[in-house]
Every structure is written in C-alpha cells, then in structure tokens.
N, C-alpha and C positions, 0 to 999 in steps of 0.2 A: 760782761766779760770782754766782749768785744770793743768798748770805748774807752775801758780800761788800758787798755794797750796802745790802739791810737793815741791817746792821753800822754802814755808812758812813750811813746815815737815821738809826739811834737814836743815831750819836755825834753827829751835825748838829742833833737835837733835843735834847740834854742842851747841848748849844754854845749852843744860840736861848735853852733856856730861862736858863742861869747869866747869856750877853750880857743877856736882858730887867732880870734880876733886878739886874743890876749898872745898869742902866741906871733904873730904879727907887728904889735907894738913892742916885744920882746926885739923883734928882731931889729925893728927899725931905731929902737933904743938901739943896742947894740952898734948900728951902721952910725947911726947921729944923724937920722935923717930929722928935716928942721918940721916943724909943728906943722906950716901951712903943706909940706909934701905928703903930711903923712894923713892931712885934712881930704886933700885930694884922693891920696888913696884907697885910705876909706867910704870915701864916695865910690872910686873905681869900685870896690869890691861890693857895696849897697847895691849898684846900678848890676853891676852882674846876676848879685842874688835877684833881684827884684825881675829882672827880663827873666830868670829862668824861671823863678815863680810864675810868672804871667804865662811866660808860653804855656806850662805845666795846668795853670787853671783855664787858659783859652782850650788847651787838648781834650781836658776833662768836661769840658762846658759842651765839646763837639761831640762829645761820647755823647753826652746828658740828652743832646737832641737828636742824636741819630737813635739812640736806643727808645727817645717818645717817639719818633717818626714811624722807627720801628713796629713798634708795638700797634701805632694806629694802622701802619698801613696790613699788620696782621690780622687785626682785627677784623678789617675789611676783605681782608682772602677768607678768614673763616663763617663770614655773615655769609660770603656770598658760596662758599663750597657748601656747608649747610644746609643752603635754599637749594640748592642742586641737586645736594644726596639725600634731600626730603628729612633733615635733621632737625634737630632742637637746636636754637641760636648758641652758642657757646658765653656760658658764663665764667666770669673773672672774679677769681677770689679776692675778700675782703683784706685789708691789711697786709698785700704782698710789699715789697720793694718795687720800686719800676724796674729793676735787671730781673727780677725773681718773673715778673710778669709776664717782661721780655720770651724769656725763656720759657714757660708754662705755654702763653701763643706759638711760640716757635713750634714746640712738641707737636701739640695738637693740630697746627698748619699742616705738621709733615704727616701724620699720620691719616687725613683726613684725607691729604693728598696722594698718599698710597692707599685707600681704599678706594679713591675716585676711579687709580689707576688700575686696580683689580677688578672693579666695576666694568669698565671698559674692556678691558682687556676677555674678562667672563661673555659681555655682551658680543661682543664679536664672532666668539666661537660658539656662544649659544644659535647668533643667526645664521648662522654659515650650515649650523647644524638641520636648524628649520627650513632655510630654504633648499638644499639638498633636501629633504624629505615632502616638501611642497610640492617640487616639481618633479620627485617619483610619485608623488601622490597626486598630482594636482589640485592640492590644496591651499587655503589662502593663508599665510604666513601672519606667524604672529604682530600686533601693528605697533611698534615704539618711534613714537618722532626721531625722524634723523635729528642731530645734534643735541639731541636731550640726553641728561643722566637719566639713567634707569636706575630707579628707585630698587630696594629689596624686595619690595612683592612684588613687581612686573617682574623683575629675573626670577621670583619662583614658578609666579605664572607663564611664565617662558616656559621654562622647565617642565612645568607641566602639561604645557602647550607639547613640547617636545616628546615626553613618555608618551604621550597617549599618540603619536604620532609614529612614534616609532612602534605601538603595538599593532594600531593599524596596519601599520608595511609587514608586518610577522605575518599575521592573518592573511593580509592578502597574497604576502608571495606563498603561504600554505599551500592557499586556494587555485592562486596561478600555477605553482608546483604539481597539485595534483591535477590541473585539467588542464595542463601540458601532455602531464603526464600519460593520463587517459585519450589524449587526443593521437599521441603520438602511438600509444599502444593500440587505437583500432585503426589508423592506416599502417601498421605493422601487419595486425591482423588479417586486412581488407584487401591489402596490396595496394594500397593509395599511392598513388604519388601527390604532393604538394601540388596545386594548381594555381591558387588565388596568393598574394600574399603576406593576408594573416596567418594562412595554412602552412607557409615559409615560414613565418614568424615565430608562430607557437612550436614550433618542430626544430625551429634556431636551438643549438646547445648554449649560446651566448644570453644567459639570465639576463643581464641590462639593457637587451633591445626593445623591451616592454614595457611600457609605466604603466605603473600600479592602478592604473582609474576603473572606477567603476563600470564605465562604458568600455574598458577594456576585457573587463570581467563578462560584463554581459555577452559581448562580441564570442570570447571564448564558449562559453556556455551556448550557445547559440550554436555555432560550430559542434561543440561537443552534440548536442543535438540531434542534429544534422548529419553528423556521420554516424550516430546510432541507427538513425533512420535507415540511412543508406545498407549499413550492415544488417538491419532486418529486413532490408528489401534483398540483398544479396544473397542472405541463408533461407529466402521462400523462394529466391531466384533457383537457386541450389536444389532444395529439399523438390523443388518440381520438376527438374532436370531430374535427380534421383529418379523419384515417381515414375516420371514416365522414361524413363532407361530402365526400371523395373518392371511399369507395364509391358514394353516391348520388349524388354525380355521371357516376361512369360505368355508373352501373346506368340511370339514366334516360334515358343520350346527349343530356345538353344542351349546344347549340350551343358554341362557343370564345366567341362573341362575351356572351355571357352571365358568361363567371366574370374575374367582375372581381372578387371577394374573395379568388379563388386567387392574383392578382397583386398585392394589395394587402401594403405593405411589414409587418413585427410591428409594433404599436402598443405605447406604454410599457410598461404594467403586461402582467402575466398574465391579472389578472383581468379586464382589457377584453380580452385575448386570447379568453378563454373566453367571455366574453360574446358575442362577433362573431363565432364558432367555434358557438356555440349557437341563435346566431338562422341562420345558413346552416343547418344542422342542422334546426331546426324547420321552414326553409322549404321545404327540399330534400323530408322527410318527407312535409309536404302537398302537394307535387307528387307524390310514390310511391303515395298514395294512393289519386290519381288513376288510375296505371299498374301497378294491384296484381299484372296475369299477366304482364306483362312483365319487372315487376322479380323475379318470383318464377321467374321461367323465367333470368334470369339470374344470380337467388341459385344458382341448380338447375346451373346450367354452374361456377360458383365450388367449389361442394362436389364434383364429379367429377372436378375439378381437383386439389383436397387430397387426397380420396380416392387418389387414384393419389399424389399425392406421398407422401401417411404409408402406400402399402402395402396399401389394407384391403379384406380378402378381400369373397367375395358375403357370406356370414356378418355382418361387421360393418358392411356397408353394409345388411344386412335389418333391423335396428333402426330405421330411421328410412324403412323405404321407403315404407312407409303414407301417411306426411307428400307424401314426395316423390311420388311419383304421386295425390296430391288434385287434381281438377280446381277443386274450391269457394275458388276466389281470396278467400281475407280478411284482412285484419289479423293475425289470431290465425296463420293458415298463415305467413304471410310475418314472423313474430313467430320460433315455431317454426324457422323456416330461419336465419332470424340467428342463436337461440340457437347452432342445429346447426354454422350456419358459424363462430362464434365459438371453439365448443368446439373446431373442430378445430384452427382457429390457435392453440390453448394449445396443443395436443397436438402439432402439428409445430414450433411452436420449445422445448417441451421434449425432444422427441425427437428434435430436428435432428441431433446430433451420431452419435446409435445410424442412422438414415436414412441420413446421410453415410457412414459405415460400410460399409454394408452395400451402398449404390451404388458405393461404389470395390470390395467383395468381386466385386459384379457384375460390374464392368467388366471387373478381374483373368479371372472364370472365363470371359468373353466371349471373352477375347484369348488363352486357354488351347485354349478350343474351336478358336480358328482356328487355331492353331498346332498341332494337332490334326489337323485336316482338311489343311491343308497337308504336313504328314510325311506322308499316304497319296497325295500327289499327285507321280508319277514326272519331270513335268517342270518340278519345283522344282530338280532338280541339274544343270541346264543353263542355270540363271540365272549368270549372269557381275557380278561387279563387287565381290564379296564381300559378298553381298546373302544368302546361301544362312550366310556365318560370324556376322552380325546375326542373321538369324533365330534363330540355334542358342542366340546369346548372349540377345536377348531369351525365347525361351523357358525358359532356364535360371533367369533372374531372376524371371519370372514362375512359375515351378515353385515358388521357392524362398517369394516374397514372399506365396503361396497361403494355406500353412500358419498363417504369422505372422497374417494378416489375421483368420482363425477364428478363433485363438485370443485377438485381440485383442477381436474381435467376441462370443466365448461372456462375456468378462467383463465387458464392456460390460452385455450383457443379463441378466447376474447381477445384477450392482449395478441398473438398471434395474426387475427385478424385484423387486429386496429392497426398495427403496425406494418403488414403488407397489402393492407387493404384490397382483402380476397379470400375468400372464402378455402377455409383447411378441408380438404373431402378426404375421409376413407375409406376405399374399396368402391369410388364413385359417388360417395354420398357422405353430407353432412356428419362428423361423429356424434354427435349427440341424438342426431336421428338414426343413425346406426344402433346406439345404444339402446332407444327407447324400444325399434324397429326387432331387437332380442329383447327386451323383456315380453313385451307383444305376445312374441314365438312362444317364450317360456309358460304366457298366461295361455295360451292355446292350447299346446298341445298337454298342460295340466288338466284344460278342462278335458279333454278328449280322452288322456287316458281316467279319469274320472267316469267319463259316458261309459267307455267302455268296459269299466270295473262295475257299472251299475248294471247294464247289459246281461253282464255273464251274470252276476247274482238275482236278476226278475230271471233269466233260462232257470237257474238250477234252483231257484225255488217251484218252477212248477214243473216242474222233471219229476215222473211218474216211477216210483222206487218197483225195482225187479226183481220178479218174483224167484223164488228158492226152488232147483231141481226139483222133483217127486224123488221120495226116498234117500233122500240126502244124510247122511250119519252123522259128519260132523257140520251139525248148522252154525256152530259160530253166534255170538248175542244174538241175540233175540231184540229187534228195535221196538223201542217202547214208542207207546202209543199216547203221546200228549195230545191234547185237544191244543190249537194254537187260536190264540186270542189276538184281540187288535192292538191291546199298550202294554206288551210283555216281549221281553228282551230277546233274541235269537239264542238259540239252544239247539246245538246240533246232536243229535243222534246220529249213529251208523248201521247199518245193516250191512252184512259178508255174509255173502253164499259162493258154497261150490259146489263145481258139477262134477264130474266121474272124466271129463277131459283136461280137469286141474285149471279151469279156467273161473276166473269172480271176478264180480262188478262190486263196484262202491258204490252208493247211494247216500248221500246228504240229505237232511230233511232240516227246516229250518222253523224252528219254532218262536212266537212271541211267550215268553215269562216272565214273570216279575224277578228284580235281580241287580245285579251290579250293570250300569251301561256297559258297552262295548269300550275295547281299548281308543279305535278310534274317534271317540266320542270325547272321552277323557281327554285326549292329545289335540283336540280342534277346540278344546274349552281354553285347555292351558296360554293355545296361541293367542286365544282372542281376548285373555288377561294383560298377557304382555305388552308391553307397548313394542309395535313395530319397529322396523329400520325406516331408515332417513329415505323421503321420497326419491325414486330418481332421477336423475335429471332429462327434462325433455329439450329439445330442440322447437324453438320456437319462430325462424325467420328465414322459411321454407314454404312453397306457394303448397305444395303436397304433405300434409302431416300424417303420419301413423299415429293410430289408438293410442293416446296417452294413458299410461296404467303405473302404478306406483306401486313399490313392492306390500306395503300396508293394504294397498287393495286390492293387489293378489290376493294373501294372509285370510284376508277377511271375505272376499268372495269365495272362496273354498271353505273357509268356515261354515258358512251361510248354508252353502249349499250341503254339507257334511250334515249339520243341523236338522232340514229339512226331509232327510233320508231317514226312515220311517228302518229299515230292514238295511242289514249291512253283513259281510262276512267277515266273519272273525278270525275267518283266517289269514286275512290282509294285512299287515299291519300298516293301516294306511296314515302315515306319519311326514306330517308337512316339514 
C-alpha cells in the first residue's frame, strides 16, 4: 500500500514536471523565442531541477548516516548500561527498518537510563539511611563500591541490611529507655545526685546523647547495678538506724507522748530517711548517756534472753561474764554489751534454722516422754471415747517422726560445722551428745522405775496377811486358800476384816496358776514383734562419749527383762 503511492507521487511529479515544461514551450512559442534560447532554457531549468534533487538526495543520504551512526552509537550506550545494571544485552529485532531501529534503541536507551537514574538516586538514600543508623549503632555499614551501579539484589539486601537495623535501634532504645528509666527513678528514690558523667548522661532528657552500643548498654546496666546496690546498702543503713532508735527507745522507757518520729510518715528520698533515722540516733544516744546503769542492766536482760534462745551453756556465756558483772557503768562497758548483743543477733538469725530444729527435736522428745509416763499409768484404759486409740496413734507417729528428726538434725550440724568450721554446742555440749546423753537418762531411770516396781511386788508378796478381830459379824470373803505353785500365773485374792473401831487392812496374796499370762507379758511380746524406731543418733567426735543406747534397745532390753520376771502385779499395767 505504501509503494503504491510513492509510485502514484513520483508518476504525479514526472506529470507536473512534462505539464510545466509543455507549459513553458507554450509560452516561449507565444513570445517567438528562437530554438537555441529556448535550448538554453531548458538546460537552465534541467540544471535547476537537478541541483535541487542533489541537494535533496545529499540531505537524505546525511539523514541515512546519522540515523546508522545513531543507532550504533545506541547500541553501545545500551551494551554498556546493561553491564552496569547487571542486565541481559539488549537484543534487536529481526526485519525492522533502520529508523524503526533507530527508535526502538532510542526507547529503551532512555528508559534504561531512567532506571540507572532511580537506582542511584534509591542508593543514595538507602546509604544515608545506613549510615545514620551505623553510627547510632556503631555498626559496620552495608559495603557497595563507590562508583558502582548497584544491581537489584544489593538494593534489597540493603534494604535488608537496613530493617534489621532499624529493629535493632527499636530494641535497644527499649532497653536504653527503660534503664534510663530505672536509673533515674532510684536516684529519685535514693536522693542521688548525678556524680560521674554517665550518671549525667543517662539522666540527660536529651535521647540523642547516647549511641546505641552495646558497650553503652552494658555501662548502663552496670550502673543500674550499682545503684541497687547502693539502695540495699541504704535501706539496711536505715532499717539499723530504725533498730537501734527502737532499741534505745525501749532501753530508756521514754514516754509515748514523746515519739513522734516513730509516727512520722517515710520522707521522699533514703538519704533524708537516714539522715532523720541518724539525728533520733544521736539524740536518743545522749540521752543513754545520761542513764548508762539502766541501759546497761537492760542491755544485760536483752543478752540472757538470746542466751537462752541460741542455747548457750554456762561455758559460753563465761566469755563475756567479766563484762557482764562490771559494776563501773561507762560508755566503753555499755559499748562492749552492744558489741556482745550484736554478735549474738548474727549468730541467732544465722543459726535460726539449726535452733528451729532442734526446738521441734525438743518438743517431739517432750511429747515422747509423756507418752511414756502415761503407758505406766493403769487408769489410762478406762478413759472412754477413743481417747486411749489417739494416744496409741499419736504415739506411734511420734516414735516414728523421732528418728527422722536426728537424723535430719545430725546433717544440719554437719554442714553447719563444715562451713564455720566449729563445733555447734547446746547448753555446753555437742547436740547430738546432748541427745544421746537423754536417751541414756530415759534408759535409766526406765530401768530404776522397773527395780522399783519389782521391789515393792518381792515386799507384798511375802507380806504376812492380818488376822480378823475375835468376834467380828460381818467378816467380809472369806480368802481362799490356793496352794501356789512355781509355773502358775498370779492370782490375787483378798481378805477384808473389821474391827469394832471401823478400821481394815487389805491384804494381797499372790498366787502361781495356770491361766491366761499377765497383761504385761502380753504387751512386751507385742513390742518385741514389732520392728523398732530408727536408731538414734549418737555423737561421735567427742574425747568423752556417753553410753550409746538406741531406742530398739531400750524396747528390747525391757522386754528381756519383763520376760525373765517370774511374778509380776497385775495391777500395774506395765506398758512400754
């Protein structure tokens, strides 16, 4: 379609120009111009046409080679932006025109060229971004060669570079935030003043005087620390000012109407806490000084107070009696007694725990003992309400819970011992030889009242039965007359007589018959079935040892002996 009209143009201009030329001989006929002028002019107008052709294909010839000049020198802008922005070479389509070409390089020159430019221009503010956040962080900034295109995956990995750096600074201005924060709120607390100046720094309202570093972190925290420290050394500074503006308040018995610092609210800081905690202190002092045997008589009541609480024999109260019995009231004596009293309040909340111990060990062999005395009492099994099946049961638990307690106790005062490297003494002596030194007692004076239950039963078995008034009316049974044998069971009979003055004896006679054993016989079998309590613990690393005895052979040595007793009263209920 296209050449069809070109075609139809250059026939329309060979038409114009023969119609001119005809039109021109017309004229020149007309004038009479003669053959050779009209030869000539004809040339003039060939020579016309022909220069303006030439010029017209010399223009088009200069088009021809600027637009291939063109195109190569495109092609070489796009090889080389390409290799820059990390692209695929730019290919040229088959069968274009070279103006078509022209123009298809052109396009894609510019557009390649405005992505270089967005490139750049991205890369700029990405590093601007990074390095602001580098040097709040002091971190090493992403690395792109200067004068290099950055390719699409370095700007995401920038990018990337950059979130994560920017989460970092979230976090740690968090963290800086709140140990500011906290720092600023215990010398609020504390009454600090800033000293140092990171102390200045972190207490700055000015957020951007701090970079974000790790080692800034730490410094903080460190700090933070540090004035915890301070503030726990301040509130024991305190709480012992208290104390002793308490002791010396109640050591001097001054009035109610006088402590009006005791009722007075906490004041802001610490340190005016202490300050106001220090002037009662100083004052309370120079009133003490005034009442030096007073206060010192009831420093003296304070110490025989702890004394008995931590335990301590005559022995360890003879260290300090010297002191204690001074009549010469002075400063220095009543100096002396605070030390003393001081020292033992260390020593009873360190060893509160071993103390406790040993008070529940107490209480246990307390409630042993009566349970103890109680089984030798015959009219315990006439109590009603199942008062008699409690006992049985608490004794059993307490038998049992004995054991555990010493041995929970011997390790206590191992460790105790290993770690002050000194022997734990109660009441002047070793605990554990304490403990053994009561069961001992227990085993004794068991066997003793034993002797003496055996005792009275050889008297009143040969105790001579008394004879009945003459003429007596109402004689009362009549005591029968068994013959007693060597392996027959006791069998008591009674005889009651009266006389005419309203007066009677009793008389026991104890017989062997064959028969049910005695209760107490039954009740020393039962024990020697059962399996025992747990040994107890003895004390071993003492130059002087007391009789080792275990509660099993208590048990059993009173069995033993119950066993071998031939005659017994029945009316005993003699029950281990």
């Amino acid at each position: 379609m296209g050449s069809r009209r070109s075609e139809a143009m250059a026939s329309s201009l060979v038409t114009g120009i023969n119609h001119a030329m005809a039109t021109l001989v017309d004229i020149w006929d007309s004038i009479g111009i003669m053959e050779e002028q009209r030869i000539e002019r004809m040339q003039t107008v060939k020579k016309y046409i022909e220069d303006l052709l030439k010029d017209m294909i010399t223009e088009e010839e200069s088009l021809r080679h600027r637009i291939r000049t063109s195109i190569i020198t495109t092609q070489k802008q796009l090889d080389t932006l390409c290799l820059e922005l990390s692209m695929e070479p730019y290919k040229v389509e088959e069968g274009l025109t070279v103006l078509q070409m022209e123009k298809n390089l052109r396009i894609r020159l510019e557009a390649l060229l405005k992505e270089k430019t967005e490139r750049l221009r991205e890369l700029n503010e990405l590093r601007q971004q990074d390095e602001e956040l580098c040097v709040t962080l002091c971190a090493t900034p992403y690395y792109i060669p200067s004068g290099s295109m950055p390719s699409c995956t370095q700007l995401q990995e920038l990018k990337e570079h950059i979130k994560n750096l920017s989460q970092e600074k979230e976090s740690r201005v968090k963290v800086f935030s709140g140990l500011r924060e906290d720092i600023r709120s215990l010398m609020d607390e504390m009454g600090h003043e800033p000293e140092t100046s990171l102390e200045r720094e972190s207490v700055c309202s000015d957020t951007d005087i701090f970079l974000l570093t790790h080692e800034n972190i730490k410094a903080l925290k460190l700090l933070l620390s540090q004035l915890e420290m301070k503030k726990e050394s301040l509130i024991l500074t305190r709480d012992k000012l208290k104390d002793r503006a308490t002791s010396l308040w109640n050591r001097l018995s001054c009035p109610e109407e006088e402590a009006v610092e005791f009722k007075q609210e906490a004041l802001n800081t610490l340190c005016d806490e202490i300050r106001r905690w220090q002037n009662v202190v100083d004052r309370l002092e120079v009133l003490q000084r005034a009442k030096l045997e007073e206060v010192i008589d009831k420093v003296r009541q304070e110490l025989v107070v702890l004394w008995d609480k931590c335990m301590f024999g005559p022995e360890q109260r003879e260290a300090f009696s010297a002191h204690f019995c001074d009549d010469n009231y002075t400063e220095e004596l009543l100096t002396l007694h605070d030390q003393e009293l001081l020292k033992l309040k260390d020593f009873y909340e360190t060893a509160r725990p071993l103390l406790e111990s040993i008070e529940k060990w107490e209480k246990h062999w307390a409630l042993f003992q009566d349970f103890e005395r109680k089984a030798a009492d015959p009219n315990r099994f006439s109590n009603r309400g199942g008062a008699l099946l409690k006992e049985s049961k608490d004794r059993a638990k307490v038998q049992k819970l004995l054991p555990k307690l010493e041995e929970e106790l011997k390790a206590r005062i191992e460790a105790w011992e290993k770690n002050q490297d000194s022997p734990f003494l109660m009441k002047g002596q070793r605990v554990m030889e304490y403990i053994s030194k009561q069961w001992e007692e227990h085993r004794l004076q068991k066997d003793k009242e034993k002797n003496d239950r055996m005792s009275k039963k050889d008297n009143s078995l040969f105790k001579t039965p008394t004879k009945r008034a003459h003429g007596q009316a109402n004689s009362g049974v009549t005591p029968s007359k068994i013959r007693k044998t060597p392996n027959q069971t006791a069998l008591r009979t009674t005889t009651m007589s009266s006389s005419t003055s309203s007066t009677s004896s009793v008389s026991s006679t104890f017989l062997c018959v064959p028969g049910k054993p005695p209760l107490s016989a039954k009740r020393v079998k039962t024990l020697e079935t059962c399996p025992g309590p747990r040994t107890p613990l003895q004390e071993f690393n003492t130059d002087k040892k007391p009789v080792s005895i275990s509660y099993s052979d208590f048990t059993s040595d009173l069995s033993r002996k119950a066993s071998h007793s031939s005659v017994l009263n029945s009316t005993v209920k003699d029950v281990l």
